[in-house]
N, CA, C and O atoms as a MOPAC input file, in Angstrom:
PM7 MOZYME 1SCF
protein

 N    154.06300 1   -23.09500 1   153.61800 1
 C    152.67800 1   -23.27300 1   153.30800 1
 C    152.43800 1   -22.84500 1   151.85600 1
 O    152.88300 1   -21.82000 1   151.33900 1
 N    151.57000 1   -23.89900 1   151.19200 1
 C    151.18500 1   -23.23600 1   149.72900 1
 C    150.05600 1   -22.40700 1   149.10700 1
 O    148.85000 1   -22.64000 1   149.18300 1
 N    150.66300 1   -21.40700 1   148.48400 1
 C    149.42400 1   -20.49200 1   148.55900 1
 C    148.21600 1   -20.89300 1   147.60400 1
 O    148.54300 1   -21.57700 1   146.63400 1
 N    147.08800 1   -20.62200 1   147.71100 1
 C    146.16800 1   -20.69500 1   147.20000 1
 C    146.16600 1   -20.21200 1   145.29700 1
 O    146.06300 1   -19.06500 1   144.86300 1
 N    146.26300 1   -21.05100 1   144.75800 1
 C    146.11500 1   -20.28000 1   143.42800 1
 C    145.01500 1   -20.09000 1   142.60100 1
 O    144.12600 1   -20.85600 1   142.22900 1
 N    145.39200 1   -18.19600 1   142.25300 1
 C    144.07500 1   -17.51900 1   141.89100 1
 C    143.21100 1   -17.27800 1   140.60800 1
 O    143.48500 1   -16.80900 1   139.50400 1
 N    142.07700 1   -17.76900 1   141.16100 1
 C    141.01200 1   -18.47100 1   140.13900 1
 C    140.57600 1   -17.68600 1   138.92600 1
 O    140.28500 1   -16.52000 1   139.19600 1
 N    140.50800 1   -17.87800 1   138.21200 1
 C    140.38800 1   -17.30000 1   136.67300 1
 C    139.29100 1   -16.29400 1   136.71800 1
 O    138.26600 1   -16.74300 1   137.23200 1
 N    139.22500 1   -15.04400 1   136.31600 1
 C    138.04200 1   -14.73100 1   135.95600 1
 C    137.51700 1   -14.61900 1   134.46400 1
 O    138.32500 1   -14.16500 1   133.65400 1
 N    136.18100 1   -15.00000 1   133.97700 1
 C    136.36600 1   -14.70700 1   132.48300 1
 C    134.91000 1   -13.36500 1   132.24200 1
 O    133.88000 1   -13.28300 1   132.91100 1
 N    135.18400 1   -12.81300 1   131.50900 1
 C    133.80500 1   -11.74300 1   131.21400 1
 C    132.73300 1   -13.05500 1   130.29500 1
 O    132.93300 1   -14.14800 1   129.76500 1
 N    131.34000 1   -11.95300 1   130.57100 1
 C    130.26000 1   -12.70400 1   129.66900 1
 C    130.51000 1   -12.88700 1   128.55600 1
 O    130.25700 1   -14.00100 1   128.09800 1
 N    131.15400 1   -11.77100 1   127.61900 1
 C    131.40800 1   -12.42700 1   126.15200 1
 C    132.10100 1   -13.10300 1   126.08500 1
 O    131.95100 1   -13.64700 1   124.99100 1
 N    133.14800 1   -13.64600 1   126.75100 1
 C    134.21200 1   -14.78600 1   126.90500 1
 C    133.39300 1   -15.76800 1   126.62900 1
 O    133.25700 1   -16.29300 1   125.52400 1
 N    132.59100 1   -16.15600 1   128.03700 1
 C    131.32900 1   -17.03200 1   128.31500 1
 C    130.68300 1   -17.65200 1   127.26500 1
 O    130.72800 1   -18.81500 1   126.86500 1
 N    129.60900 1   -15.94600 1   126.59800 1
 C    129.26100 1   -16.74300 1   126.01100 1
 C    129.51200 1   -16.87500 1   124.73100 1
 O    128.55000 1   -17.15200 1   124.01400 1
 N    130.77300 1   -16.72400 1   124.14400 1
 C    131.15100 1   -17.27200 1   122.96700 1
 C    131.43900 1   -18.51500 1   122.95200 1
 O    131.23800 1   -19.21200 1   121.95700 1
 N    132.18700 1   -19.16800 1   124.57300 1
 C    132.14700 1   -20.40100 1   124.79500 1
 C    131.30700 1   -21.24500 1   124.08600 1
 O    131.60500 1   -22.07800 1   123.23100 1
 N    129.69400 1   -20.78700 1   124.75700 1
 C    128.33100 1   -21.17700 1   124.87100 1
 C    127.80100 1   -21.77100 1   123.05300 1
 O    127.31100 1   -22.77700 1   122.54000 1
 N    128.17200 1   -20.72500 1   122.72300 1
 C    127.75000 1   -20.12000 1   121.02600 1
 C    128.86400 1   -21.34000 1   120.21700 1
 O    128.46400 1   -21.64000 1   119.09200 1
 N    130.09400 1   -22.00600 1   120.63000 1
 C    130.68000 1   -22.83700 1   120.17000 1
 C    130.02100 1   -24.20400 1   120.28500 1
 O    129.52900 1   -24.80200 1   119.32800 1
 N    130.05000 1   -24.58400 1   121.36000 1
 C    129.00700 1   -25.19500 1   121.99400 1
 C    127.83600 1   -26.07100 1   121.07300 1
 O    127.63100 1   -27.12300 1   120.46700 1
 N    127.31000 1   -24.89900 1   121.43300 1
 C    125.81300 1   -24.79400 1   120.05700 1
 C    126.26100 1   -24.85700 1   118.57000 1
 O    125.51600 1   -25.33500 1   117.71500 1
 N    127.51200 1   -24.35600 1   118.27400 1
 C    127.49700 1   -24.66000 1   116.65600 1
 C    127.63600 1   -26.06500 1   116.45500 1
 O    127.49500 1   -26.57900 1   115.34500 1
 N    127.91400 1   -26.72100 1   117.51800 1
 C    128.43700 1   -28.30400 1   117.42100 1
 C    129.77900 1   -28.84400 1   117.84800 1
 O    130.05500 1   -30.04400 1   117.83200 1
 N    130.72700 1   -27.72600 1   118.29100 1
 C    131.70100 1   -28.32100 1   118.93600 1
 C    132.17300 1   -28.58300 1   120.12300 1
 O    132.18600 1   -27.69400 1   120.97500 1
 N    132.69500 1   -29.98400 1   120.41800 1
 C    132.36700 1   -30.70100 1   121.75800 1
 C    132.81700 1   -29.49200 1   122.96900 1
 O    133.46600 1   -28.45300 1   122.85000 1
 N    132.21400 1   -30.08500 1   124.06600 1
 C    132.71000 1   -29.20600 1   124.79300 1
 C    133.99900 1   -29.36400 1   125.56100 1
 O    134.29400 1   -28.47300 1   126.35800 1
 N    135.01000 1   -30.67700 1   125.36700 1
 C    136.35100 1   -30.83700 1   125.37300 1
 C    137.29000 1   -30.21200 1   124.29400 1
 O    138.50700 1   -30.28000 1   124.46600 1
 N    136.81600 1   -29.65900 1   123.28900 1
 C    137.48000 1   -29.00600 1   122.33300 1
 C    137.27000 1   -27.10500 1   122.52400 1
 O    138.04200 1   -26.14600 1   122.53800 1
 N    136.21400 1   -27.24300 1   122.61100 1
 C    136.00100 1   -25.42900 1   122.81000 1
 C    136.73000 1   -25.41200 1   124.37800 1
 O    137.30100 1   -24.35000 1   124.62700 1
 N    136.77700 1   -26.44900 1   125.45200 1
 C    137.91800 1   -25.96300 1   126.17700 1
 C    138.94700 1   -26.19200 1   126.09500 1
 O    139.59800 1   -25.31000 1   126.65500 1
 N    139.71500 1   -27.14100 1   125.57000 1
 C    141.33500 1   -27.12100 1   125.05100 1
 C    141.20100 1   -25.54900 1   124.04700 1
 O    142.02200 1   -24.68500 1   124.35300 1
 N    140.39600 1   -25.27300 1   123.12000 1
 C    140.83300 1   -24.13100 1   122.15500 1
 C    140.99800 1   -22.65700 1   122.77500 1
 O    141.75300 1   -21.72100 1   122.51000 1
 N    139.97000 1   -22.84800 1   123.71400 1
 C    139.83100 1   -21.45000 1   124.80100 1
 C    140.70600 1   -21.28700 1   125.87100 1
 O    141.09300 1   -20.20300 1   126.30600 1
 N    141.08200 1   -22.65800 1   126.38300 1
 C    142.52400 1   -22.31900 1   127.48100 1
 C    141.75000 1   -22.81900 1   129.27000 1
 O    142.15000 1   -22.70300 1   130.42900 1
 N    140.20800 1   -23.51600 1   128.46300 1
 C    139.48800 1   -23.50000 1   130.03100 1
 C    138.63000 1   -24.67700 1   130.17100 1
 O    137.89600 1   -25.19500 1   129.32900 1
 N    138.94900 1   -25.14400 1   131.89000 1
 C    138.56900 1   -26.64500 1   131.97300 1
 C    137.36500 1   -27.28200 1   131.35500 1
 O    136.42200 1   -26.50100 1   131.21700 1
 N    137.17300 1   -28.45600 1   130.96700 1
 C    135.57800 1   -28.97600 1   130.34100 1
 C    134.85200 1   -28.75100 1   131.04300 1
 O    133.70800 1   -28.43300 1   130.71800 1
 N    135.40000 1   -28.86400 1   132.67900 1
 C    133.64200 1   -28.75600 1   133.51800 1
 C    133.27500 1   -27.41600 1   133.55300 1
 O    132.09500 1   -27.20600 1   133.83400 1
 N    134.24000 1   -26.11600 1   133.26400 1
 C    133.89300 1   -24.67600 1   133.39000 1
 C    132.87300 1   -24.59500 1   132.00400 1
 O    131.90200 1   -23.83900 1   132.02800 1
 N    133.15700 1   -25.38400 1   130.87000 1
 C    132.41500 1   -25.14400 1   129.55800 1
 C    131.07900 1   -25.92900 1   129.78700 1
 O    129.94200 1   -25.55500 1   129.50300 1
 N    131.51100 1   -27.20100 1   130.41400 1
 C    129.86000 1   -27.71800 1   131.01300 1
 C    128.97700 1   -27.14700 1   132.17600 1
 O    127.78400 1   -27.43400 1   132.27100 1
 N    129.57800 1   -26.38700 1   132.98700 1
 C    128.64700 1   -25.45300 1   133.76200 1
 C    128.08000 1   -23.93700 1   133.35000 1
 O    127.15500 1   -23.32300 1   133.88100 1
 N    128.85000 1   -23.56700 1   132.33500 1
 C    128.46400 1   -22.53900 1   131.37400 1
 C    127.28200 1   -22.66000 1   130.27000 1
 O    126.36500 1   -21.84900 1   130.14100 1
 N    127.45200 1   -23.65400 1   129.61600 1
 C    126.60700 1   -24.10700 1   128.96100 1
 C    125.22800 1   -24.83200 1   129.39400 1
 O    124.21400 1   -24.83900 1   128.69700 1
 N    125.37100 1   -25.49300 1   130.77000 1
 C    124.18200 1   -25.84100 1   131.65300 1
 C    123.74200 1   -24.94200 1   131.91200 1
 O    122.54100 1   -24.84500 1   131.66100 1
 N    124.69400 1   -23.34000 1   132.79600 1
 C    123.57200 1   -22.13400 1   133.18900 1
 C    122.82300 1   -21.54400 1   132.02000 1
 O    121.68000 1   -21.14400 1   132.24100 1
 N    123.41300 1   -21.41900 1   130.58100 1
 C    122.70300 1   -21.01100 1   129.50400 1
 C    121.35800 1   -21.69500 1   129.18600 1
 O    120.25700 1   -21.25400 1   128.85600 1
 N    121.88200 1   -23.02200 1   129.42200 1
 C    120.45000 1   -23.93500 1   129.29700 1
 C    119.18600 1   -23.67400 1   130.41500 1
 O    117.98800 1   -23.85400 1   130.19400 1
 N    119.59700 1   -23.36000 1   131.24500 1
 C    118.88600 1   -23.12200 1   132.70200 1
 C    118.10300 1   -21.44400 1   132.38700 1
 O    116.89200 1   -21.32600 1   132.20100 1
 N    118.61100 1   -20.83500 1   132.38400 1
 C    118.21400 1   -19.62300 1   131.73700 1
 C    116.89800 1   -19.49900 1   130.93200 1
 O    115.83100 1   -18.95200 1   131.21100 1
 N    117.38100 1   -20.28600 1   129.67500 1
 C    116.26700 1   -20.25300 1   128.25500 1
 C    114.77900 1   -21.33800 1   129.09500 1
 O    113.55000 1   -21.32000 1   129.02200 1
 N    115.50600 1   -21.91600 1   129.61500 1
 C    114.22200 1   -22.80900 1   129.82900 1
 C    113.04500 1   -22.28700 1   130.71300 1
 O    111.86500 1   -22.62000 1   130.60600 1
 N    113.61800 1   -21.35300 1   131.65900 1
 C    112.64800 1   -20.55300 1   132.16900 1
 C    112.11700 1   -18.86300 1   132.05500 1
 O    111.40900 1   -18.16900 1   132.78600 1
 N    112.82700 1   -18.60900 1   130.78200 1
 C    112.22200 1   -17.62300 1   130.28200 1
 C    111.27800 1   -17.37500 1   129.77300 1
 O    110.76400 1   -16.28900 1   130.04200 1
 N    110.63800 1   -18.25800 1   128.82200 1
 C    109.18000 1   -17.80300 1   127.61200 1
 C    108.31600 1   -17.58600 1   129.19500 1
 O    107.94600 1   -16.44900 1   129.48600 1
 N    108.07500 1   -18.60600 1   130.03800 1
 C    107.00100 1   -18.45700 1   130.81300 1
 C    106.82700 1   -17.01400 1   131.74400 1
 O    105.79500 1   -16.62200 1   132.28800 1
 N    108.22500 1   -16.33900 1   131.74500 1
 C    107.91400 1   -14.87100 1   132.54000 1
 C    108.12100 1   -13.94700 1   131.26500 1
 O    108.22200 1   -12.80200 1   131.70600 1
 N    108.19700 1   -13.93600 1   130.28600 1
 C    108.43900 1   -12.92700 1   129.00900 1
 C    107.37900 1   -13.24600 1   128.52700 1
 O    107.63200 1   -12.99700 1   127.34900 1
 N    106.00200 1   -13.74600 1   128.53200 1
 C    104.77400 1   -14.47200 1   127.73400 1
 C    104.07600 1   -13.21700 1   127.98900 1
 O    103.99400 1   -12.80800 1   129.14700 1
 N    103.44500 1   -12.41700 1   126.79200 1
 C    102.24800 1   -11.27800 1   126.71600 1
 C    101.43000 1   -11.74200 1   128.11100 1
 O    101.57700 1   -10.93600 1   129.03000 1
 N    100.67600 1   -12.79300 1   128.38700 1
 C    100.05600 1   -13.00100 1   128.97100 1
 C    100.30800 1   -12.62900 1   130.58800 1
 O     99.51500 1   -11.96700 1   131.25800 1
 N    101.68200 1   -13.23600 1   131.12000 1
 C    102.48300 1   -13.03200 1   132.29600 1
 C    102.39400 1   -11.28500 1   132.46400 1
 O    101.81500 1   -10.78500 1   133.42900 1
 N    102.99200 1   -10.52400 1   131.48300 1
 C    103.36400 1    -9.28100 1   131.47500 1
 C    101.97200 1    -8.79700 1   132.14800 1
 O    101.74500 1    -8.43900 1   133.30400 1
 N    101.09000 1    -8.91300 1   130.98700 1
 C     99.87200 1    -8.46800 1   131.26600 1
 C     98.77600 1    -8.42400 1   132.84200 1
 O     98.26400 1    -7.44500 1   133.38400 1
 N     98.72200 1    -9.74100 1   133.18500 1
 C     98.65600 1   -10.14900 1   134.29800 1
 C     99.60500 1    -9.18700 1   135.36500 1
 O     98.86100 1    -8.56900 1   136.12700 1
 N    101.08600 1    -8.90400 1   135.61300 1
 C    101.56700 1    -8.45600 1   136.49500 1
 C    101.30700 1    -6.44800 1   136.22500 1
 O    101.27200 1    -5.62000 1   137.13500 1
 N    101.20800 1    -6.24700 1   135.16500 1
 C    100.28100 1    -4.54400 1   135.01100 1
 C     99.24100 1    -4.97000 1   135.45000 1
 O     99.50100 1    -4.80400 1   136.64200 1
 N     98.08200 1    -5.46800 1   135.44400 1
 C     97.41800 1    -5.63700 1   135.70600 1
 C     97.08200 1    -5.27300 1   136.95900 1
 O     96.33400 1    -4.31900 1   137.17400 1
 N     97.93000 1    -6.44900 1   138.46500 1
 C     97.99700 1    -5.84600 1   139.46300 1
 C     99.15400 1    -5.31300 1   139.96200 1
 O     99.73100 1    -5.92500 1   140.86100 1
 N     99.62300 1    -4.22500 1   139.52000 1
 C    100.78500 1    -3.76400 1   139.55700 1
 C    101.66700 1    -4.47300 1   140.38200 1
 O    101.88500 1    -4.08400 1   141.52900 1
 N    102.20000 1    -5.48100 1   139.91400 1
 C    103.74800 1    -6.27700 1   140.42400 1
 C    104.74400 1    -6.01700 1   139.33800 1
 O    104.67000 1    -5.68800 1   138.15400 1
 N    105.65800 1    -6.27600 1   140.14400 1
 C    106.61000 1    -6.35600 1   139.24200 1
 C    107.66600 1    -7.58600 1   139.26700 1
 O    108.06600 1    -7.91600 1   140.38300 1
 N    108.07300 1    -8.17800 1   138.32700 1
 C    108.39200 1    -9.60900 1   138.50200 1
 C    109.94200 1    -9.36400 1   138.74800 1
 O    110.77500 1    -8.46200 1   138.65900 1
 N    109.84100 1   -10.64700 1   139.09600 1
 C    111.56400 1   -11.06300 1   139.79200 1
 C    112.03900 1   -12.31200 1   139.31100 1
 O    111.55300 1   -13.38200 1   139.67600 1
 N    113.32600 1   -12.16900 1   138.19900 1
 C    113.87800 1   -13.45900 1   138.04500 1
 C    115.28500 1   -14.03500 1   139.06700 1
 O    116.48600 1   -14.15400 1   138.82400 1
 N    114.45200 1   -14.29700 1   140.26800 1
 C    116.14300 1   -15.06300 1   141.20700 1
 C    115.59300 1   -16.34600 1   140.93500 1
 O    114.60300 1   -16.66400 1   140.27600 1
 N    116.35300 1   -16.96500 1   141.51400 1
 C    116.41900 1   -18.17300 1   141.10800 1
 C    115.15700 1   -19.09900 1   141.91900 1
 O    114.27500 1   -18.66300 1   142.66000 1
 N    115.33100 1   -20.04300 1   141.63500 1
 C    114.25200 1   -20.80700 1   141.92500 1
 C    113.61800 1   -21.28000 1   143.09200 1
 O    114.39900 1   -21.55800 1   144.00100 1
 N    112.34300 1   -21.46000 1   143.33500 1
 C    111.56000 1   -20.94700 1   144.47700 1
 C    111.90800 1   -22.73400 1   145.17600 1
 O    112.25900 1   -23.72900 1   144.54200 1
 N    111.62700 1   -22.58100 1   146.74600 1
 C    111.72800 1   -23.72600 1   147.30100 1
 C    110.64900 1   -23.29100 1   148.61700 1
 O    110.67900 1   -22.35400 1   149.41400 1
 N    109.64700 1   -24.50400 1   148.41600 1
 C    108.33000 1   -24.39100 1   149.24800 1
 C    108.68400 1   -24.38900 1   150.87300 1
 O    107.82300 1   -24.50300 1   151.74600 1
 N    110.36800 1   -24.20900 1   151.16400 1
 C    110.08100 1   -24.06600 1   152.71900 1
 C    110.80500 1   -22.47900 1   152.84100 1
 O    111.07000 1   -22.02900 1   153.95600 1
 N    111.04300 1   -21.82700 1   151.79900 1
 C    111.70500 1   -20.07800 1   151.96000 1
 C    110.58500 1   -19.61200 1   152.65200 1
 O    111.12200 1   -18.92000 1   153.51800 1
 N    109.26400 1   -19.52900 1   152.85800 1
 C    108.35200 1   -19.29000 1   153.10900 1
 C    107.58500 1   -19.74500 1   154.93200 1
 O    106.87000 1   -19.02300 1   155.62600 1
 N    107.99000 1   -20.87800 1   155.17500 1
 C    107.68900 1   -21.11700 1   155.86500 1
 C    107.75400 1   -20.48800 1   157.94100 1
 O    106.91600 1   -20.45700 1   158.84200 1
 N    108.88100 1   -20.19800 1   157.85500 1
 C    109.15800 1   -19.50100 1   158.90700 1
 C    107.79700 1   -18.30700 1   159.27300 1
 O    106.92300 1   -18.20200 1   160.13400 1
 N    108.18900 1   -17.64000 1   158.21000 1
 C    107.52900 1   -16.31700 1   158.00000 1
 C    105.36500 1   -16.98400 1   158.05700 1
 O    104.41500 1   -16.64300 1   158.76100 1
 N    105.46200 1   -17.58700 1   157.37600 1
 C    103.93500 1   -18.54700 1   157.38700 1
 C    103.57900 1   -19.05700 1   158.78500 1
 O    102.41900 1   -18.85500 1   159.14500 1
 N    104.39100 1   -19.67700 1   159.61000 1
 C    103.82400 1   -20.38900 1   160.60400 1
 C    103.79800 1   -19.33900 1   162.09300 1
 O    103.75100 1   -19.71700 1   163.26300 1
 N    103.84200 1   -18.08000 1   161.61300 1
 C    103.25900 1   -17.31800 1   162.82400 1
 C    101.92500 1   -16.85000 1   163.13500 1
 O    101.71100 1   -16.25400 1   164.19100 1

């Protein structure tokens, strides 16, 4: 039987220096041949970076902050909400 072979781990600065190549302009088939790591690991790296920024200004906005002192909450960035997490708990 063949064993399973074991999956790479890389740290965040690995990551995101990836990321930071990326962004200077080089493809992301080249920053993974230069780094030693598959294109789709540099295209799912670079998608979660993108995923990230895009929903930040709206919970980092003076306004947001303010609002959650306001009534003392405190915010939570998991990931993204889906209108039936709720439901169970709702329909009693």
């Amino acid at each position: 039987m063949a064993s399973k072979a074991k999956r790479a781990r890389y740290t965040l600065e690995f990551k995101l220096e990836a990321v930071r190549l990326v962004k200077a302009g080089q493809s992301m088939a080249a920053v993974g041949a230069t780094l030693g790591v598959a294109d789709q690991t540099i295209y799912n790296w670079v998608k979660a970076d993108r995923e990230v920024w895009k929903r930040r200004p709206q919970y980092c906005s003076g306004l947001f902050q303010s609002a959650l002192q306001a009534y003392s909450m405190r915010s939570s960035m998991s990931r993204r909400g889906d209108c039936w997490d709720n439901a169970p708990t709702e329909s009693l």
